[in-house]
N, CA, C and O atoms as a GROMACS GRO file, in nm:
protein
  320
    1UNK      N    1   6.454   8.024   2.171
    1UNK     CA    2   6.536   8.068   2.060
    1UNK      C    3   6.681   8.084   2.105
    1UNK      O    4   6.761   8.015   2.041
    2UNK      N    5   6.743   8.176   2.222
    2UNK     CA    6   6.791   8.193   2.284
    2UNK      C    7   6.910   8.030   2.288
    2UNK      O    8   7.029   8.022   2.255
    3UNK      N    9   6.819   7.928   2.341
    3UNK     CA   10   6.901   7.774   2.400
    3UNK      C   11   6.937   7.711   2.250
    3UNK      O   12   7.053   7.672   2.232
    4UNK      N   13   6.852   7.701   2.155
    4UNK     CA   14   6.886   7.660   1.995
    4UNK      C   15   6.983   7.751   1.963
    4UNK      O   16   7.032   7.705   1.860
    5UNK      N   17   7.048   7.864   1.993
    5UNK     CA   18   7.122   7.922   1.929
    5UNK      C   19   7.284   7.891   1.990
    5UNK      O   20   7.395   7.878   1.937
    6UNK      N   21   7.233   7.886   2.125
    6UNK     CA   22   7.346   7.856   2.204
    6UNK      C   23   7.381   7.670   2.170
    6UNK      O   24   7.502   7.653   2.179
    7UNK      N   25   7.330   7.577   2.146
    7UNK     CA   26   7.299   7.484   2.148
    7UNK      C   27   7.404   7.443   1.939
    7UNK      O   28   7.495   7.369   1.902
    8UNK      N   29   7.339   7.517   1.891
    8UNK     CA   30   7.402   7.490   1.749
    8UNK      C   31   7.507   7.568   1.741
    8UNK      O   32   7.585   7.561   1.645
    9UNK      N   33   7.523   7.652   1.845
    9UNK     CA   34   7.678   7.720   1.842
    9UNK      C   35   7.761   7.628   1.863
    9UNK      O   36   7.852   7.601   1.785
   10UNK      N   37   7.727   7.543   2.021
   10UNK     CA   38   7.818   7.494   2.089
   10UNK      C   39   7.866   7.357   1.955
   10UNK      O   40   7.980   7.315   1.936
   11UNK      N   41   7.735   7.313   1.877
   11UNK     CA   42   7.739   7.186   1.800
   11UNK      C   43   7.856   7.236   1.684
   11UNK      O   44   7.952   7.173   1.640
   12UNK      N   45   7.826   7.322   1.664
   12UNK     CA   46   7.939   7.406   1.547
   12UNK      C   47   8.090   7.394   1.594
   12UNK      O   48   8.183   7.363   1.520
   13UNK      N   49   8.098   7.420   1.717
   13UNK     CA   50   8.276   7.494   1.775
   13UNK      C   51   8.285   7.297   1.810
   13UNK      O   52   8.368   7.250   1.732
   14UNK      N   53   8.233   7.204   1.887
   14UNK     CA   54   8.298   7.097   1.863
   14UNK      C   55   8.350   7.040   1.780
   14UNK      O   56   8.458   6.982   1.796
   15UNK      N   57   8.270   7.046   1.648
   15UNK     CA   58   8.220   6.993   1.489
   15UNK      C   59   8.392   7.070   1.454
   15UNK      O   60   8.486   7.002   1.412
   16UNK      N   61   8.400   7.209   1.478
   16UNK     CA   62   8.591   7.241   1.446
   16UNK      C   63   8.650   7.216   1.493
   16UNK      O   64   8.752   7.196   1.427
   17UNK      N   65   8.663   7.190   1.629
   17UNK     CA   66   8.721   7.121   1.691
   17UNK      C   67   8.791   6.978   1.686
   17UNK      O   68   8.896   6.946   1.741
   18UNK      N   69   8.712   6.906   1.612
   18UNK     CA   70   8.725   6.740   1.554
   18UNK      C   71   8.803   6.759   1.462
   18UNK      O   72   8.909   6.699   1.443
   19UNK      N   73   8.748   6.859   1.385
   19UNK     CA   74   8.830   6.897   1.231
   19UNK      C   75   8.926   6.895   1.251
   19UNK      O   76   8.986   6.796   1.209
   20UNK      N   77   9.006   7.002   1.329
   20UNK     CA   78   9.118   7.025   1.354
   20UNK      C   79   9.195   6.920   1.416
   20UNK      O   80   9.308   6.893   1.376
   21UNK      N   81   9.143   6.863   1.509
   21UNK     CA   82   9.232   6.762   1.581
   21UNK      C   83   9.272   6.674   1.471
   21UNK      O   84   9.394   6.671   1.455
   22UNK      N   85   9.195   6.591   1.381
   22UNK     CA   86   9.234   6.492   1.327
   22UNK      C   87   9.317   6.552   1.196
   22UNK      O   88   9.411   6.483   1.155
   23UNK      N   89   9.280   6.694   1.120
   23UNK     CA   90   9.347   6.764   1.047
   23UNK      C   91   9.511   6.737   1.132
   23UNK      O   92   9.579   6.653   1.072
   24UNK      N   93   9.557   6.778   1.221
   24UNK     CA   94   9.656   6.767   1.284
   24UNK      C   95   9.714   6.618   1.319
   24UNK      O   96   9.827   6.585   1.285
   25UNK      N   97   9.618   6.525   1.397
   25UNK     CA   98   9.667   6.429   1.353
   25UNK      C   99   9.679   6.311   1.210
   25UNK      O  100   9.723   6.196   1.224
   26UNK      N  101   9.635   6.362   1.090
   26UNK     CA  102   9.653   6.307   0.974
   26UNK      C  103   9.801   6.382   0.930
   26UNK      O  104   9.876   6.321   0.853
   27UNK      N  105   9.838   6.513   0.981
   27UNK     CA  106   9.999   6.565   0.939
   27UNK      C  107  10.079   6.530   0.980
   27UNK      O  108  10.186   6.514   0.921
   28UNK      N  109  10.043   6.494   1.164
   28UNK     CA  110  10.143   6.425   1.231
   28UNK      C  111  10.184   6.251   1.174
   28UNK      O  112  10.300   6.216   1.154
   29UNK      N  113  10.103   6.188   1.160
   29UNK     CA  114  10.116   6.038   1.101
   29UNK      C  115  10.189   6.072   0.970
   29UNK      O  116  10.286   6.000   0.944
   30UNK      N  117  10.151   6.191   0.862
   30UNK     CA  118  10.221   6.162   0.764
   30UNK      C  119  10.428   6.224   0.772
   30UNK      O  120  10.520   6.182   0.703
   31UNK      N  121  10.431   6.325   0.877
   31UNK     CA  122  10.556   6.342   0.918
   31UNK      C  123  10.639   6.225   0.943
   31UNK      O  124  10.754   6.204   0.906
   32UNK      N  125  10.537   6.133   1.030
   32UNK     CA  126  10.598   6.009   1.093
   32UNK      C  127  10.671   5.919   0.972
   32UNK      O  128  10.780   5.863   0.959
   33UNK      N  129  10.544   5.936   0.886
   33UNK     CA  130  10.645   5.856   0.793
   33UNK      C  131  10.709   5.869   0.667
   33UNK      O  132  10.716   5.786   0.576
   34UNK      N  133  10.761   6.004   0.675
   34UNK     CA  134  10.828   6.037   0.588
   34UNK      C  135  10.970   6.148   0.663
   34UNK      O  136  11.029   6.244   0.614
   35UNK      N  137  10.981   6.092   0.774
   35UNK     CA  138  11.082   6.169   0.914
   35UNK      C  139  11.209   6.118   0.837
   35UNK      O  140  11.305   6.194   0.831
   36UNK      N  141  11.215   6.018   0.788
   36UNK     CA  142  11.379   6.004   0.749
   36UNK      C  143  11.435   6.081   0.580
   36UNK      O  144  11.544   6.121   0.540
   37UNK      N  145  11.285   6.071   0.512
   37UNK     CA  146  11.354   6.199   0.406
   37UNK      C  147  11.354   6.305   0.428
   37UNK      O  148  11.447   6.365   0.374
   38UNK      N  149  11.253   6.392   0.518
   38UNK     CA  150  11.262   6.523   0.601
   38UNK      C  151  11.414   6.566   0.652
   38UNK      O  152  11.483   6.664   0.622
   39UNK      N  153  11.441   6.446   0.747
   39UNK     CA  154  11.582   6.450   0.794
   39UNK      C  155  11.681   6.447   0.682
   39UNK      O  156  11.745   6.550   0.664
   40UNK      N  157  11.704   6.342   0.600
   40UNK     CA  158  11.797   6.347   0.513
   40UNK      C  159  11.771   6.468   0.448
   40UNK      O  160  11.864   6.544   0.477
   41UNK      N  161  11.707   6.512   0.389
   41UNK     CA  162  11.717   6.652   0.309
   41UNK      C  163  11.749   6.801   0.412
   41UNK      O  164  11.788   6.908   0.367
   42UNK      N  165  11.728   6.778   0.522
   42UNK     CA  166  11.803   6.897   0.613
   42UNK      C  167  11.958   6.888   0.606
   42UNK      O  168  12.046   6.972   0.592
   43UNK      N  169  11.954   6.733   0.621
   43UNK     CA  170  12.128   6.718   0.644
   43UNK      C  171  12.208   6.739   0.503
   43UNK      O  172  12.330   6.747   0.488
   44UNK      N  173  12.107   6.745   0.407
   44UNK     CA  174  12.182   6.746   0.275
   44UNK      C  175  12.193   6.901   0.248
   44UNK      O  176  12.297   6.924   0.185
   45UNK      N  177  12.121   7.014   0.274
   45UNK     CA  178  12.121   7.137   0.273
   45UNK      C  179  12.153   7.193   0.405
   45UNK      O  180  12.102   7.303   0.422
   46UNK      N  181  12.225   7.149   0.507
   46UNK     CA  182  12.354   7.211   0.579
   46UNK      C  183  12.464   7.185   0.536
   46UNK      O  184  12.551   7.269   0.512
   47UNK      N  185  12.477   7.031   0.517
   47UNK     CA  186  12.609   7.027   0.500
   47UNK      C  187  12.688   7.070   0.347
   47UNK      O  188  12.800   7.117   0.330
   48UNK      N  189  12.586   7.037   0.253
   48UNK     CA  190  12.615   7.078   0.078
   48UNK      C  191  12.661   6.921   0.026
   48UNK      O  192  12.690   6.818   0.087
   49UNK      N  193  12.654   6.951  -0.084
   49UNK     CA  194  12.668   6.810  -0.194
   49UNK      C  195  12.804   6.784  -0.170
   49UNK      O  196  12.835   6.680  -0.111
   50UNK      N  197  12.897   6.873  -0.211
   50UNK     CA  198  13.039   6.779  -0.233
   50UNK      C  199  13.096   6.778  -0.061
   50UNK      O  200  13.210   6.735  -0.046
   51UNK      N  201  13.042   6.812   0.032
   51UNK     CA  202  13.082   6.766   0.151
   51UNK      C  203  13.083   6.608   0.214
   51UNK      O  204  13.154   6.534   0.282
   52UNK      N  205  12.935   6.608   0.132
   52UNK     CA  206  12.868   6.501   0.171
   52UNK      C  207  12.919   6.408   0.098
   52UNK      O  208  12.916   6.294   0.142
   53UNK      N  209  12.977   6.436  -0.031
   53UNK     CA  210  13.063   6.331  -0.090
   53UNK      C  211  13.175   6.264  -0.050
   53UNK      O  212  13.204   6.152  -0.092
   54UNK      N  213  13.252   6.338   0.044
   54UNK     CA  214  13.356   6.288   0.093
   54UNK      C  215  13.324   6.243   0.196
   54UNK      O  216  13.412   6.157   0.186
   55UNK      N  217  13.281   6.220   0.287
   55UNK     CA  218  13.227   6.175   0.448
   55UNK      C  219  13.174   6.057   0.422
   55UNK      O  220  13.070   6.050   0.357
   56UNK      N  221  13.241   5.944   0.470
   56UNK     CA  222  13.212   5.778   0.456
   56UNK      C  223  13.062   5.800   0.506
   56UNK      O  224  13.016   5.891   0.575
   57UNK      N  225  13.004   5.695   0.453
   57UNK     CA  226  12.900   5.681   0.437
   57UNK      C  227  12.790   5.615   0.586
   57UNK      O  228  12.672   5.634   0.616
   58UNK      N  229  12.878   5.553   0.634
   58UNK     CA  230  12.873   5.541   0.800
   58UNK      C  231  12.828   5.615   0.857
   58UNK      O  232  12.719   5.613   0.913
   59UNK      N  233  12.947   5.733   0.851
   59UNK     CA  234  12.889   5.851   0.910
   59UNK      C  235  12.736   5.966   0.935
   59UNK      O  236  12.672   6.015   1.028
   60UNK      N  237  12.737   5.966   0.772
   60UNK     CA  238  12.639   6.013   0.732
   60UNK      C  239  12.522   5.942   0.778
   60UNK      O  240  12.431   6.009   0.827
   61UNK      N  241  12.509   5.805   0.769
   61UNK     CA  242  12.390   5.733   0.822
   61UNK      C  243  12.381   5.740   0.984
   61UNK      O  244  12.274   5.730   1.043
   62UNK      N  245  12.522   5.759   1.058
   62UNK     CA  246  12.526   5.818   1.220
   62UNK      C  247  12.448   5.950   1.259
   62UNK      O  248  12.378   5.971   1.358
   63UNK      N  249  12.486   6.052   1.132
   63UNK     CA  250  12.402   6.164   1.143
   63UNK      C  251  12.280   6.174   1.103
   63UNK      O  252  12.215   6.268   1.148
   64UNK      N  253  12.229   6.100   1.029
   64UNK     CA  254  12.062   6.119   1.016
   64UNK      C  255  12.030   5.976   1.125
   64UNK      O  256  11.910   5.951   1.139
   65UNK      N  257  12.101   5.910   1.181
   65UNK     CA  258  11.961   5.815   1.269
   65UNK      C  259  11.996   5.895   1.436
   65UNK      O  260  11.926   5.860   1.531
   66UNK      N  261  12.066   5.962   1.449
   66UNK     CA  262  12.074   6.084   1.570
   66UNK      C  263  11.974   6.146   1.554
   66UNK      O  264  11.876   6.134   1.628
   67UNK      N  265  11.982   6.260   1.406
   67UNK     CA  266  11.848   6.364   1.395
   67UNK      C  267  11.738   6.329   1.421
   67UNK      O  268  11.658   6.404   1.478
   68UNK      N  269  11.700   6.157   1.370
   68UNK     CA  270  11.573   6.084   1.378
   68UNK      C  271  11.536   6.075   1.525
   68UNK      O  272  11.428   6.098   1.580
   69UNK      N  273  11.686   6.025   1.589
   69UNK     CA  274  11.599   6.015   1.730
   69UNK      C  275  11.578   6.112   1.839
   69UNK      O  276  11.501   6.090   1.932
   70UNK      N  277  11.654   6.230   1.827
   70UNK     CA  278  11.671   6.391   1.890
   70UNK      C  279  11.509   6.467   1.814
   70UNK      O  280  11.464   6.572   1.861
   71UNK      N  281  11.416   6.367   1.656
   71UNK     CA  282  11.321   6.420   1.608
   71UNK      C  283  11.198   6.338   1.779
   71UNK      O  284  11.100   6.379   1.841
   72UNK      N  285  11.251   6.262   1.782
   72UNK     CA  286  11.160   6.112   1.861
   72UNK      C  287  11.170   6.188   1.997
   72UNK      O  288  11.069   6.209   2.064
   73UNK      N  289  11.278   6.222   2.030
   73UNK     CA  290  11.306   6.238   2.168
   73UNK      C  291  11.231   6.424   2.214
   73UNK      O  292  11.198   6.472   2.323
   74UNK      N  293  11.230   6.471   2.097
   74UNK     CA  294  11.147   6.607   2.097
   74UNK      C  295  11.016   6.596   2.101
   74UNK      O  296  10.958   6.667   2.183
   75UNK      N  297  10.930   6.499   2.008
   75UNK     CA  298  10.804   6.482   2.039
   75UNK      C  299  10.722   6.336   2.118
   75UNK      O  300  10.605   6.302   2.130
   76UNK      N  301  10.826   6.292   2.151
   76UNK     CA  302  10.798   6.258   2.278
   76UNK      C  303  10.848   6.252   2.413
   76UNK      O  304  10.913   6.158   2.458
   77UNK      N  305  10.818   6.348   2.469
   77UNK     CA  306  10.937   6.350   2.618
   77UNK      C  307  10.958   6.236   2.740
   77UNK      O  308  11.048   6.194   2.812
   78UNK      N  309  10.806   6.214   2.713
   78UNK     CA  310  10.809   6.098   2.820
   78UNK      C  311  10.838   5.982   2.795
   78UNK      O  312  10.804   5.903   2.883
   79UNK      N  313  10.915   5.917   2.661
   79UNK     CA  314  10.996   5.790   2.624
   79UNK      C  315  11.124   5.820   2.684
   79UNK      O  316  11.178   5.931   2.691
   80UNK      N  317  11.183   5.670   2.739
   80UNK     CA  318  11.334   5.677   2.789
   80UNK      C  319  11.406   5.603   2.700
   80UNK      O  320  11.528   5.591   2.715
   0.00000   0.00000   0.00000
């Protein structure tokens, strides 16, 4: 009784275990691909609307593909 209990415990805590991992990686994949409106909408609520109106448009696209890759370069450390 004792080994079945220990036995469907252990089957239980893997069984959340899975959950969670892929729970986590199904958020991470969907971050991935939605990282450049994430970014653009940070940069749009620091900087404000009519700021952003005046700042050539260059620019603005300099500052969100930085954030994108300072996002890249944070979760992955070991890329050069």
């Amino acid at each position: 009784a004792w080994m079945k209990r220990e036995i469907s415990g252990q089957i239980k805590k893997i069984a959340k275990q899975k959950v969670t991992e892929t729970t986590l990686a199904d958020k991470t994949c969907f971050l991935h691909e939605n990282i450049e409106e994430i970014v653009t909408k940070k940069i749009q609520d620091y900087f404000g609307e009519i700021m952003l109106l005046n700042i050539p448009s260059t620019i603005i696209e300099n500052i969100i593909s930085a954030e994108i890759n300072y996002y890249n370069f944070r979760h992955n450390p070991k890329s050069d």
